[in-house]
Kinemage of the C-alpha trace (Angstrom):
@kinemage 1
@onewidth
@group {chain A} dominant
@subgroup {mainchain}
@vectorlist {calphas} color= white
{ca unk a 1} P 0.000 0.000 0.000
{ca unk a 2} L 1.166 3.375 -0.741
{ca unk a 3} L 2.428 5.916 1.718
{ca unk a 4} L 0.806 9.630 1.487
{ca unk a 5} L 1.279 12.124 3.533
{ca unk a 6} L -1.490 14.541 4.160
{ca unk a 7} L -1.742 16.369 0.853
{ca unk a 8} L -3.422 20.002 0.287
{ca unk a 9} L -6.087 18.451 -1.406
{ca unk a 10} L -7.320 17.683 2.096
{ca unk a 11} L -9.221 21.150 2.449
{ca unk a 12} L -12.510 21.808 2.063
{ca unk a 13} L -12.402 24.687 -0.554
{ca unk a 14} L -10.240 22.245 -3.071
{ca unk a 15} L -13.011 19.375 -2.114
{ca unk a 16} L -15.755 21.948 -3.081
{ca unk a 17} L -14.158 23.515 -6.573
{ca unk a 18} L -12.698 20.436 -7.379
{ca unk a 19} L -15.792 18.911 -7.175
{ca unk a 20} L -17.864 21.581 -9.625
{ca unk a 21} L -14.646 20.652 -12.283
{ca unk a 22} L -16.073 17.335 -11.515
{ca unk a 23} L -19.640 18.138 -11.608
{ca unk a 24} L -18.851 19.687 -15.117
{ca unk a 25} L -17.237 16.673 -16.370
{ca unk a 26} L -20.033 14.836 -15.243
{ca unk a 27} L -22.562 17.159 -16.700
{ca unk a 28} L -23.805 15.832 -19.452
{ca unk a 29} L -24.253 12.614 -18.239
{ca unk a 30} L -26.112 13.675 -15.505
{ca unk a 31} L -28.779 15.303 -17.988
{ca unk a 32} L -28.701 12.390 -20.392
{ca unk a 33} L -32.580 11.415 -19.750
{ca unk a 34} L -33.539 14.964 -20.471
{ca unk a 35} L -31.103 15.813 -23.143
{ca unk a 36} L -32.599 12.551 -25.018
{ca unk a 37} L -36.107 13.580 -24.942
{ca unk a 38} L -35.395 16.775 -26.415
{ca unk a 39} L -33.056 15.742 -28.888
{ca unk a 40} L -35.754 12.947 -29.573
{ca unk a 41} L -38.975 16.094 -30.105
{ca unk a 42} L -36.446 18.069 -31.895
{ca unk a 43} L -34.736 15.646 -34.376
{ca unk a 44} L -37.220 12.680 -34.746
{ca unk a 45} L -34.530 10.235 -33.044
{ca unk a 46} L -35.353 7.083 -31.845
{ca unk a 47} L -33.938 4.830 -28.694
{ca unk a 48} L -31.397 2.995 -31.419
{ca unk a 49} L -30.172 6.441 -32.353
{ca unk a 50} L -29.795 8.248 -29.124
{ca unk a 51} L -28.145 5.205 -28.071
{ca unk a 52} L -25.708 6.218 -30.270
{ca unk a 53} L -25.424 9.098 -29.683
{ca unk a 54} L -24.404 8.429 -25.799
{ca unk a 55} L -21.770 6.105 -27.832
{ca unk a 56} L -20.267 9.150 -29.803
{ca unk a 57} L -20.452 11.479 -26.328
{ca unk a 58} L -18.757 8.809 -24.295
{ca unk a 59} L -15.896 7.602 -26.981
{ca unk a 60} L -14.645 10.716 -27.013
{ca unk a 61} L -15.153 11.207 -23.284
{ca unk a 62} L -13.434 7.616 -22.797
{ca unk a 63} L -10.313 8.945 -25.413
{ca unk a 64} L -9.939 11.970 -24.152
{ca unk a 65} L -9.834 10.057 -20.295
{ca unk a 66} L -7.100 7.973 -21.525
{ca unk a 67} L -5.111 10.475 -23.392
{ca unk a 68} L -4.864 12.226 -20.014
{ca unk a 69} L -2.195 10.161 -19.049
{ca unk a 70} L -0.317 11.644 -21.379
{ca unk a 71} L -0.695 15.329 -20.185
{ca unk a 72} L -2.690 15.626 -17.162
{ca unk a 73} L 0.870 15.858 -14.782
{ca unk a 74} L 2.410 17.456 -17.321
{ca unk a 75} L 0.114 20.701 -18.207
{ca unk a 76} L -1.452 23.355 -15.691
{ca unk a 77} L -4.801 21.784 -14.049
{ca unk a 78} L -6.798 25.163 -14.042
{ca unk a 79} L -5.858 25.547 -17.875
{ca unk a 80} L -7.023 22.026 -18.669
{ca unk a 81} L -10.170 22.682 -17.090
{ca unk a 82} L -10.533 26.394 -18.906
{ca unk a 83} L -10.148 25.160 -22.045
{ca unk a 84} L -11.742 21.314 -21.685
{ca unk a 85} L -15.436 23.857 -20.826
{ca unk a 86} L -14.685 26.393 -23.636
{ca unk a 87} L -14.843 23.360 -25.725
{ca unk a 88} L -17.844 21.713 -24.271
{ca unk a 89} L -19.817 25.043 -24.667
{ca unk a 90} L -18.693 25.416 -28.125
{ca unk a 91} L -20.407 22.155 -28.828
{ca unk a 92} L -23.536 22.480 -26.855
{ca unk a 93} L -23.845 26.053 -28.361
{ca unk a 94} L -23.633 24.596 -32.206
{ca unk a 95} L -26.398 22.485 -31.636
{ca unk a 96} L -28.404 25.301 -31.839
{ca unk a 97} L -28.024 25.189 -35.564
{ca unk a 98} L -29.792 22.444 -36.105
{ca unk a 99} L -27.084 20.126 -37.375
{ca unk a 100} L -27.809 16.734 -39.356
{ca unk a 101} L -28.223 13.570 -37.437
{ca unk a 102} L -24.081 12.799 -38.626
{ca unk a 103} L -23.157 16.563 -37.641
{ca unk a 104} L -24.913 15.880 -34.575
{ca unk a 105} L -22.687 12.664 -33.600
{ca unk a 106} L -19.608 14.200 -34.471
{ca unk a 107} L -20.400 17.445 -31.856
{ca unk a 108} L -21.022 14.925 -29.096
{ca unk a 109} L -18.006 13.443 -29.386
{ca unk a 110} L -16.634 16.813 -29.101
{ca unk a 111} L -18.486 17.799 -25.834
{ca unk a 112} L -17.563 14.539 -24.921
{ca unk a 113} L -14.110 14.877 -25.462
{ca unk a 114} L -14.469 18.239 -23.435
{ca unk a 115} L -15.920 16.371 -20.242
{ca unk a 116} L -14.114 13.399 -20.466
{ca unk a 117} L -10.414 15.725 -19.635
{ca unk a 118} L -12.640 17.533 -17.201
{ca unk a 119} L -13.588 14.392 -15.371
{ca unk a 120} L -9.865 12.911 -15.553
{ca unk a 121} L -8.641 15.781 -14.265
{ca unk a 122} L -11.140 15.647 -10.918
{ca unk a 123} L -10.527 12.080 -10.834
{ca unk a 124} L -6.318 12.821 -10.901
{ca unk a 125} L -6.821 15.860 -8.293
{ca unk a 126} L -9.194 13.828 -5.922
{ca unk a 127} L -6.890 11.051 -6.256
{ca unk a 128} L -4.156 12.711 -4.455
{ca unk a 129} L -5.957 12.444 -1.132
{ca unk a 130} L -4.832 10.431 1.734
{ca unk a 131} L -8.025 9.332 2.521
{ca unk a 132} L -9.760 8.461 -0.880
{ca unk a 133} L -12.658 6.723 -0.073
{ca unk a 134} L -13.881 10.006 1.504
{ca unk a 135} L -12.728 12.226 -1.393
{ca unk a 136} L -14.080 10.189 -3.563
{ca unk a 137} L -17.634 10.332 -1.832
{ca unk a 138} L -17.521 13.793 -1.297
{ca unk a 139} L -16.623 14.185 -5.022
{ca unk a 140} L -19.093 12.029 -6.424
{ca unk a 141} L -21.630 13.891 -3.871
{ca unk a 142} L -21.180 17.168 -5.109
{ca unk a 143} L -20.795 16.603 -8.713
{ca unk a 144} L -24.273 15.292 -8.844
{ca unk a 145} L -25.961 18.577 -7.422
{ca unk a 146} L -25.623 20.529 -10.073
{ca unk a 147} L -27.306 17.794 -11.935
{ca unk a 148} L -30.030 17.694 -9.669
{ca unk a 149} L -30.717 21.095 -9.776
{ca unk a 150} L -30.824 21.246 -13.949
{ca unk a 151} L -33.047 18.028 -13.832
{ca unk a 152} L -35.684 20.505 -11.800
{ca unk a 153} L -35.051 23.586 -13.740
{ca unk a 154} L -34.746 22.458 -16.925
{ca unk a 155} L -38.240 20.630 -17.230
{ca unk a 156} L -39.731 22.908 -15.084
{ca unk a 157} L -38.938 26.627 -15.486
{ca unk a 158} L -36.581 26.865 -18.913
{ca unk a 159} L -38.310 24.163 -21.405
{ca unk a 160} L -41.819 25.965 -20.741
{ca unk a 161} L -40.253 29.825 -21.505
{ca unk a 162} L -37.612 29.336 -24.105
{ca unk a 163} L -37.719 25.951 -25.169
{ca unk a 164} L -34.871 23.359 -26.498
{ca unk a 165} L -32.744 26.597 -27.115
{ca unk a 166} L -33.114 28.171 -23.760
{ca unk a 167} L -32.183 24.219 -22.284
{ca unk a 168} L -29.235 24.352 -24.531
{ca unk a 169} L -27.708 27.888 -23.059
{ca unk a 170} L -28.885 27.210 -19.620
{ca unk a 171} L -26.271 24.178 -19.768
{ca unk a 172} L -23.278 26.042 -21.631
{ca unk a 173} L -23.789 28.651 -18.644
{ca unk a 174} L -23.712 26.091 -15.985
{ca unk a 175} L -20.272 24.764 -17.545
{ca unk a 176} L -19.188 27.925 -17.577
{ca unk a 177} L -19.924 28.413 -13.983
{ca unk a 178} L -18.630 25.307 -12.806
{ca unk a 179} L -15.256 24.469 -14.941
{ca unk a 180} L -14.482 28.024 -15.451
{ca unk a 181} L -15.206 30.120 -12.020
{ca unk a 182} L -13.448 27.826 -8.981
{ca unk a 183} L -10.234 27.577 -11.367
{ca unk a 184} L -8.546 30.136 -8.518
{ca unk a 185} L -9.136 27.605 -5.940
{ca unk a 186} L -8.143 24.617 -7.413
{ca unk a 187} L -4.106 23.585 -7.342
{ca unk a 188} L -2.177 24.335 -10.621
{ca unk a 189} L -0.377 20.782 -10.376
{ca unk a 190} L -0.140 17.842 -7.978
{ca unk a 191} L 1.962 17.909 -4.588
{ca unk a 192} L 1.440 14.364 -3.777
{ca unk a 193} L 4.426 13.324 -1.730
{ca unk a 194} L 5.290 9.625 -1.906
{ca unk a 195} L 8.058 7.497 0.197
{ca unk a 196} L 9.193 5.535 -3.449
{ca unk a 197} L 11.980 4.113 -1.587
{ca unk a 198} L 10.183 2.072 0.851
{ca unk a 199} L 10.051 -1.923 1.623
{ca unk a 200} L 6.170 -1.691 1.622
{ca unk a 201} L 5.912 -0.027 -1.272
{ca unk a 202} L 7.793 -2.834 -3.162
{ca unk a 203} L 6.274 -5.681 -1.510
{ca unk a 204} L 2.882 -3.911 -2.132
{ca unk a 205} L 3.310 -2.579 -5.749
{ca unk a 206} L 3.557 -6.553 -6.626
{ca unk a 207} L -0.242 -6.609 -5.995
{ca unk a 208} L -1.110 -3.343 -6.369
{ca unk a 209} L -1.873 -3.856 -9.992
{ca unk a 210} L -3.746 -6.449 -9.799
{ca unk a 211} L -5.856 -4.566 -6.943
{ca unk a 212} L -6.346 -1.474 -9.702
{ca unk a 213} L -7.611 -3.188 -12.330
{ca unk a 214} L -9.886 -5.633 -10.566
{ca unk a 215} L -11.594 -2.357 -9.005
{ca unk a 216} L -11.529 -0.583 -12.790
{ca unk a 217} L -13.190 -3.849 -14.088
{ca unk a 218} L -15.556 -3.455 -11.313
{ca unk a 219} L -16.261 -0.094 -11.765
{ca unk a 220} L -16.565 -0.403 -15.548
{ca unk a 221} L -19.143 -3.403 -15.250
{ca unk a 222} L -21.255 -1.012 -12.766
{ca unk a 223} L -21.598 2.045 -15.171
{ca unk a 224} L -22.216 -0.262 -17.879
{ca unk a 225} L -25.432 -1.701 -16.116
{ca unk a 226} L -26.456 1.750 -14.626
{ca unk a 227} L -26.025 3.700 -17.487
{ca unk a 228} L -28.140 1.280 -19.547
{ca unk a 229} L -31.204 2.272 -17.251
{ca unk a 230} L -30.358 5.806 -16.706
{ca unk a 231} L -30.724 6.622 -20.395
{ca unk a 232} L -33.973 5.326 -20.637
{ca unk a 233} L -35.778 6.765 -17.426
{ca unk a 234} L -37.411 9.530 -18.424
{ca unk a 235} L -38.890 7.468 -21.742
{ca unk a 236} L -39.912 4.597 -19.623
{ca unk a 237} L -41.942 7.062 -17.102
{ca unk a 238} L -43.315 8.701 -20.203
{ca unk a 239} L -44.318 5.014 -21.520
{ca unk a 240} L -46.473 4.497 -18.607
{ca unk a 241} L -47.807 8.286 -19.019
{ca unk a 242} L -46.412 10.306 -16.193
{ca unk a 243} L -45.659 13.396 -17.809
{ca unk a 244} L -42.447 15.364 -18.431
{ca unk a 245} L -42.289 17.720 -15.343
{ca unk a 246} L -43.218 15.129 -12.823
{ca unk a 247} L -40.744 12.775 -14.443
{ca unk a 248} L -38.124 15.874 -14.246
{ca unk a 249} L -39.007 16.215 -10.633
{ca unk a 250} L -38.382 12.589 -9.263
{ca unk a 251} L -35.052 11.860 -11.273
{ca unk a 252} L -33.978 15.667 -9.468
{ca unk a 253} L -34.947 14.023 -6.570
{ca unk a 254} L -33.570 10.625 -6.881
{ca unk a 255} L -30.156 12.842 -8.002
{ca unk a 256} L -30.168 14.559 -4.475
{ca unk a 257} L -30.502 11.017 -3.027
{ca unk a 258} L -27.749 9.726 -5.183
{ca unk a 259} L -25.453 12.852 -4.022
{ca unk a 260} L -26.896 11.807 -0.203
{ca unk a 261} L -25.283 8.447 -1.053
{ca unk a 262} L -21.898 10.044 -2.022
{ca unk a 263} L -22.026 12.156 1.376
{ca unk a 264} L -23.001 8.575 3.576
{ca unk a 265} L -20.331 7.157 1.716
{ca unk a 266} L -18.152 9.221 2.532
{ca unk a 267} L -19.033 9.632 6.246
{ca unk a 268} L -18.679 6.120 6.575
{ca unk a 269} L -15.353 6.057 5.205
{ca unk a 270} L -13.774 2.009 6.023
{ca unk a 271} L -15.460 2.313 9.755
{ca unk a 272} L -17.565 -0.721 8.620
{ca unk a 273} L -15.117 -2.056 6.411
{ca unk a 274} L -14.883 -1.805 2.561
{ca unk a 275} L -17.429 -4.858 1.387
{ca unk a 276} L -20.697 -4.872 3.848
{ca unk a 277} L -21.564 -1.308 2.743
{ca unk a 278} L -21.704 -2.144 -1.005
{ca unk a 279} L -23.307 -5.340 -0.578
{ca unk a 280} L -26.174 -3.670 1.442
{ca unk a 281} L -26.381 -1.044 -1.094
{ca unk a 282} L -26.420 -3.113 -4.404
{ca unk a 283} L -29.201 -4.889 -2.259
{ca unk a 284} L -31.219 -2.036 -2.112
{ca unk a 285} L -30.627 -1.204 -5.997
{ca unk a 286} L -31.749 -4.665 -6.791
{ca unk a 287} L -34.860 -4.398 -5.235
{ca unk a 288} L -35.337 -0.123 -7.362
{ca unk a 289} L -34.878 -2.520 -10.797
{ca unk a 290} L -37.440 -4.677 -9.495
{ca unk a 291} L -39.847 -1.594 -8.331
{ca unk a 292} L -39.322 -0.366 -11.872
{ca unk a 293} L -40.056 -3.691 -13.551
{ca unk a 294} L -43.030 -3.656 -11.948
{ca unk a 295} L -44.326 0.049 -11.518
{ca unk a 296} L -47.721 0.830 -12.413
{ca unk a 297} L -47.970 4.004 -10.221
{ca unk a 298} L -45.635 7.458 -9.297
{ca unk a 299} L -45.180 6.083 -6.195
{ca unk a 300} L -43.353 2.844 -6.941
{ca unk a 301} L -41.676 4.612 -9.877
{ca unk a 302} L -40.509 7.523 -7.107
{ca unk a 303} L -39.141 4.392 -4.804
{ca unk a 304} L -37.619 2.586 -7.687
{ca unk a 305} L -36.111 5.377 -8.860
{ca unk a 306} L -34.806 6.876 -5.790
{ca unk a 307} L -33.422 3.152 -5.115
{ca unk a 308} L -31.551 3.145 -8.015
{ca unk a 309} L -30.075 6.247 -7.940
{ca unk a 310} L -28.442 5.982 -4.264
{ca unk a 311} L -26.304 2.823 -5.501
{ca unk a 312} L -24.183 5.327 -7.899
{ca unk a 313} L -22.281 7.515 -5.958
{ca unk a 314} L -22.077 5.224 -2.797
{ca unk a 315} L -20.756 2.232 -4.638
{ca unk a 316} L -18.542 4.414 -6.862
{ca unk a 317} L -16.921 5.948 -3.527
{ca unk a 318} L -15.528 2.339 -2.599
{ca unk a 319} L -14.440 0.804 -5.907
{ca unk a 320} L -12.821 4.613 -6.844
{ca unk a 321} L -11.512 4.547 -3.045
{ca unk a 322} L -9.590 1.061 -3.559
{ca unk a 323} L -8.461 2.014 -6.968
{ca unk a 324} L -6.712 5.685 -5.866
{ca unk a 325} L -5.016 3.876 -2.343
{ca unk a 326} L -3.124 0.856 -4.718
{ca unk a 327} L -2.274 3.383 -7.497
{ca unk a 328} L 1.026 3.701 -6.422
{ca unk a 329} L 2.263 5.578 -9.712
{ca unk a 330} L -0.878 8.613 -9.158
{ca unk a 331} L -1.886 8.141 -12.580
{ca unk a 332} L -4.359 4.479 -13.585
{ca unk a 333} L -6.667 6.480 -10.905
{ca unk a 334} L -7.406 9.077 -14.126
{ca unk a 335} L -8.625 6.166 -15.679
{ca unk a 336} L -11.764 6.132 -13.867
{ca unk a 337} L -12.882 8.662 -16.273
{ca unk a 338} L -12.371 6.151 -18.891
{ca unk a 339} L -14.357 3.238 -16.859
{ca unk a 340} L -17.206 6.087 -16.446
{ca unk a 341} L -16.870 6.589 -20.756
{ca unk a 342} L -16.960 3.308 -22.136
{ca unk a 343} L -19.994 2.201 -19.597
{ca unk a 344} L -21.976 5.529 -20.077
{ca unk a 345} L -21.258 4.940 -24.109
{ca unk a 346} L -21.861 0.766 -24.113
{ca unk a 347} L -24.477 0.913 -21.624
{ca unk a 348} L -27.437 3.075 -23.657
{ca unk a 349} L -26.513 1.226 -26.917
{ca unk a 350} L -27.065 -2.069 -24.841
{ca unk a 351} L -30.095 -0.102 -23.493
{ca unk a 352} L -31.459 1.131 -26.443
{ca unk a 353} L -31.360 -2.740 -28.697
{ca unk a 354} L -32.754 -4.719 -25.272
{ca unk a 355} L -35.758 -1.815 -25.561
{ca unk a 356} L -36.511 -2.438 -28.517
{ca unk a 357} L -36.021 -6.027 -28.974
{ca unk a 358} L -37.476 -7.422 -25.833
{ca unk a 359} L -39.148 -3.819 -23.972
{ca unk a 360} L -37.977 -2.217 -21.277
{ca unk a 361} L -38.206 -5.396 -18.520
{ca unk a 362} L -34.995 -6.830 -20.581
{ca unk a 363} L -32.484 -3.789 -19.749
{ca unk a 364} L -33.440 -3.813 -16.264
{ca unk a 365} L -32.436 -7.653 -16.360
{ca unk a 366} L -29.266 -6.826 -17.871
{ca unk a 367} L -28.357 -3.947 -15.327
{ca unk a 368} L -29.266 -6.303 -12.282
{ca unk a 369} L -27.019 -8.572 -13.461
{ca unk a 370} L -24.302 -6.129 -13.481
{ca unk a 371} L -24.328 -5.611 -10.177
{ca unk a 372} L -24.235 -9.022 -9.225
{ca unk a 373} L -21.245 -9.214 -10.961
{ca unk a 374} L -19.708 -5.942 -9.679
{ca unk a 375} L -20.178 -7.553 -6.232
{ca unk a 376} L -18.625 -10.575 -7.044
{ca unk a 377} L -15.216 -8.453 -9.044
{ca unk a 378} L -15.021 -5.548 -6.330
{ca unk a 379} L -14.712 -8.854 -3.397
{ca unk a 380} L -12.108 -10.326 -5.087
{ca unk a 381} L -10.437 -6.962 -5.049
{ca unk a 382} L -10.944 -6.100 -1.217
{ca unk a 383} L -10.063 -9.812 -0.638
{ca unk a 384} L -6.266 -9.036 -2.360
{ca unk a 385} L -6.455 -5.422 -0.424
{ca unk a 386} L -7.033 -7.142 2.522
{ca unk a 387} L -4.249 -9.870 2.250
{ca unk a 388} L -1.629 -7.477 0.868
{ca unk a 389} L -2.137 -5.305 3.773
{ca unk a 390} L -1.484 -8.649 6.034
{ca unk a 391} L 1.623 -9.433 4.132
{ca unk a 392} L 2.914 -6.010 4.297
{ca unk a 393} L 2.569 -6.405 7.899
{ca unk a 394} L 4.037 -9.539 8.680
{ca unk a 395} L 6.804 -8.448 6.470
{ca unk a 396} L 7.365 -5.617 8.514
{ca unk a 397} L 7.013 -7.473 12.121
{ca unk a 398} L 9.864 -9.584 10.484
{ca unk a 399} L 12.083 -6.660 9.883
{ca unk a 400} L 11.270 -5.245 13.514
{ca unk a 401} L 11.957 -8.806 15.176
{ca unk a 402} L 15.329 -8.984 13.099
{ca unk a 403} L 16.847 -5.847 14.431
């Protein structure tokens, strides 16, 4: 396991403006349902096609995740954020000209592009704490917020007075607000101190890799299954006839639940250990994709939505938490980005063909049995966390008995 000293990430001004960088990267995503069903009034699109067009967003949010690898220690962090928004609001902003279904995947994978860097970055700075399960909760806390509060306004008070335009600006200004503005209170470049030179660090960084990539896999699988659902809520509400602002109204409330789980998550920290908490909280998401299988009123779809949404940022928190503490290098954590990319861009497309192949009962199915198996992947990984940290132990109690 890596040693970290206590890092000036640890404050809570960098927690909060990292976290609106975050909440920008995040952005999009977190508007999907919405964004869908006005793209779908406004273009004619269909599931299959906005499916695809969450593909085209996310592969360019997934390449521009991994190409942070190359730059992300390299360049200034406030003017990767400045100019990863300016290009996201370029993008939003050409919408507005009505571009052709092919124009139209091309500018997502632009915006996507712009959010994917923004999200690697938050992942990289939040990565640097010495207590990353917390970070990481209070990160993926606040990030969703913002989201929350769009999925109210949006529906609610912009769509009514200036329509699919007046949606469109409302979301270039809240990029602006959030990747632009806190730049002079997040760090220019990473002060993460390590002790390279260590015995535990060797006999740890023999694992660690293994620990990493069993908790990206995890991670990966999770998004995959969620995002598959997410995509699709406000259409499957609309299928059983609730209409658009009610629908707005419970997904902005199942958002502030999901932050709530990012918050507990981070309260909780490893005072209950890294497993039982995820268990108990997949659990409970089981039982929302059930509630939504079976809704027939607003008050099972409020419970199976609110059920659902928890399970994102809590779960996150932990498999995010064990990836950052085994990173020994400071740098696979950016990655996460590219786990949230290639599930957010796999998981509609899945979403959309089970829709319309087999209905909407199918993609629940398929996102259940994603967290089964995200269970089953992020054990295995605290299982190797938990025996590296014995071995590292024993090695040392060895050294001490030898002197």
């Amino acid at each position: 396991m890596k040693t970290t000293k206590i890092n000036p990430i640890d404050k809570t001004s960098v927690y909060v403006c990292a976290g609106l960088v975050s909440g920008a990267g995040a952005l999009l995503l977190n508007v999907l349902p919405l964004l869908f069903g006005a793209f779908a009034e406004r273009f004619g699109l269909g599931e299959h096609q906005l499916g695809n067009l969450a593909m085209a967003m996310n592969l360019g949010f997934g390449a521009f995740g991994l190409a942070s690898l190359l730059w992300i220690h390299r360049l200034s962090w406030r003017v990767i954020s400045a100019l990863s928004s300016a290009l996201v609001v370029g993008a939003i902003l050409f919408v507005l000209r009505n571009p052709s279904y092919q124009a139209l995947l091309v500018i997502m994978a632009l915006a996507g592009a712009g959010t994917g860097a923004l999200y690697a970055l938050a992942m990289t700075i939040f990565g640097d704490s010495s207590q990353p399960e917390r970070a990481f909760g209070f990160k993926l806390g606040i990030e969703t917020v913002p989201g929350a509060l769009l999925l109210i306004v949006l529906p609610v008070a912009v769509a009514p007075v200036w329509g699919f335009e007046g949606m469109l600006i409302t979301i270039a200004i809240a990029m602006v607000v959030m990747g632009i503005l806190p730049l002079p209170w997040v760090p220019r470049r990473s002060e993460r101190q390590r002790d390279a030179a260590g015995a535990q660090v060797r006999i740890a960084s023999a694992e660690s890799r293994t620990i990493v990539w069993l908790s990206l896999v995890a991670s990966l699988v999770f998004l995959t299954g969620i995002m598959s659902v997410w995509a699709f809520l406000e259409l499957m509400g609309k299928k059983t006839g609730l209409a658009s602002d009610t629908i707005g109204m419970v997904l902005a409330l199942g958002f502030l639940i999901n932050a709530g789980g990012g918050f507990i998550a981070s309260a909780i920290g490893l005072n209950v250990g890294r497993f039982m908490p995820v268990a108990v909280v997949i659990l409970a998401e089981l039982l929302g994709l059930v509630a939504l299988a079976q809704f027939a009123s607003l008050t099972s779809y409020v419970i199976g939505v609110i059920c659902f949404l928890f399970s994102i940022g809590f779960v996150l928190a932990y498999t995010f938490g064990v990836m950052a503490e085994f990173d020994l290098s400071g740098k696979l954590v950016a990655l996460g980005a590219l786990c949230l990319s290639l599930g957010a861009a796999f998981g509609p497309a899945i979403g959309g063909f089970l829709i319309e192949a087999f209905g909407y009962s199918a993609v629940l199915v398929f996102s259940g049995a994603c967290s089964v198996a995200v269970l089953a992947i992020y054990g295995a990984a605290v299982l190797r966390a938990q025996l590296a940290f014995q071995r590292t132990q024993a090695a040392g109690s060895a050294v001490m008995s030898g002197v």
